[in-house]
N, C-alpha and C positions, 0 to 999 in steps of 0.2 A: 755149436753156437748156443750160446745163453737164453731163451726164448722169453718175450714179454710180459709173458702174464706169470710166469713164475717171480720175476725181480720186481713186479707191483704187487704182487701177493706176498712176497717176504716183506718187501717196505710195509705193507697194511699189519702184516704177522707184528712185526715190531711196533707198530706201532699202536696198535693194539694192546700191546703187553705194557707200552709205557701207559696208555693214560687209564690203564686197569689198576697196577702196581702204584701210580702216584693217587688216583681217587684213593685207593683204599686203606697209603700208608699219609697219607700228608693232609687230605681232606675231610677224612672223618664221613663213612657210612652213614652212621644210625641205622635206624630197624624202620621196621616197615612202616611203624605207627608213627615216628617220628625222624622222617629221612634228616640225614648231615647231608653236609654241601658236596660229597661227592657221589651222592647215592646214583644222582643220573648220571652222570660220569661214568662212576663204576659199570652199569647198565651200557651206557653206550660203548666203553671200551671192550668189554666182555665180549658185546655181537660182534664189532671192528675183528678180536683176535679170531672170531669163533666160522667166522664168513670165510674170514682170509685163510686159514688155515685148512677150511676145506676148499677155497679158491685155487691153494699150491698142492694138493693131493690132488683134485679134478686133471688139473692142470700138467700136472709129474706125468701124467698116463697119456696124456695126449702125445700127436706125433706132429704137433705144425712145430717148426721152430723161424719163430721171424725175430726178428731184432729188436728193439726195446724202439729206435729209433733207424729213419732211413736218412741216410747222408744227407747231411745240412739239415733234418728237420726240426733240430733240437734247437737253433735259433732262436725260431720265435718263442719257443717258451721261455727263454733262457731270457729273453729282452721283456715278455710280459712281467719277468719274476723281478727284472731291475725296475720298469715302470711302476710296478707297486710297490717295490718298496724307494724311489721315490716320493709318491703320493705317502708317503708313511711319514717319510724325513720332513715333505713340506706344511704336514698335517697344521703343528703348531706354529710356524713361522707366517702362512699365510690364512692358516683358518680353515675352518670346513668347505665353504664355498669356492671359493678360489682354488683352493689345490682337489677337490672334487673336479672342477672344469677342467684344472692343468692336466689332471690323470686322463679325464674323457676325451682330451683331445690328443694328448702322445698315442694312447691307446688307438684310437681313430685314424692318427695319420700313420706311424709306423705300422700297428699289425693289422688295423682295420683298411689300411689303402683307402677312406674313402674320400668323397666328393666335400668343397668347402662348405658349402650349405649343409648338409649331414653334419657335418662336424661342429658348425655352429650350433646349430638345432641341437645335437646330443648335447653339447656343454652346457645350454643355455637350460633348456628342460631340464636334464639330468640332474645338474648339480641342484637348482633350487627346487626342483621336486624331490629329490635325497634330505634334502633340508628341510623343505616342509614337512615329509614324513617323520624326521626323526625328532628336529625340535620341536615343530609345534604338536605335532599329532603324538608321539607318543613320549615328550617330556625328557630326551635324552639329554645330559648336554655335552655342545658340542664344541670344539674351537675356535675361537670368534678371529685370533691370527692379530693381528698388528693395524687391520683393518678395524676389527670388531666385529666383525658378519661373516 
């Protein structure tokens, strides 16, 4: 049997290697005195391959072998990975705010199971405190949707 932390430490290996290989063939380095755009790039993919690569040699020696997943548990990731990308699709159609609450609330009733008031409260806070932070505090902008907000 396949064991966990080897087939997340090859996905990291690879991935690693990809956002090394494109910082440094696509985004342009620079030097020390004057970084290019992928100089932290580069830096962050380098430790990503260099982690993970002694992540799956720790790992190779070890004797646990458990399963990447246990029957049925891959569900819920598999339904968070459709909810957000949802929230992705609704992004422009409905705006920052709104498809922020739609996300807080699928999230909340499908994998969070929770109570109706939680679920109001997280949308109602979440989404215009997302928004406060990004638009007004630090200038980002955002999708305003068909509403305009």
């Amino acid at each position: 049997m396949i064991k966990a932390q080897r087939i997340v430490g090859s996905l990291f290996t690879v991935l690693g290697i990809y956002v090394t290989l494109y910082s440094f063939i696509n985004l342009g380095v620079g030097t020390m005195r004057k970084p290019g755009p992928g100089f932290f790039t580069l830096i962050c993919g380098s430790g990503i391959l260099i982690l993970s690569v002694l992540w799956v040699i720790i790992e190779w020696k070890s004797k646990d072998d458990t399963p990447l997943f246990e029957k049925g548990a891959w569900i819920s990731p598999l339904i968070g990975i459709g909810i957000t990308l949802i929230y992705a699709l609704l992004m422009e159609p409905l705006g920052y705010i709104l498809s922020t609450a739609v996300f807080i609330v699928l999230w909340q009733v499908i994998i969070a199971k929770a109570k109706i008031l939680t679920i109001i409260v997280f949308a109602v806070i979440g989404s215009v405190s997302m928004y406060v932070l990004f638009k007004v505090l630090l200038g980002v902008p955002v999708s305003g949707g068909f509403f305009g907000f």
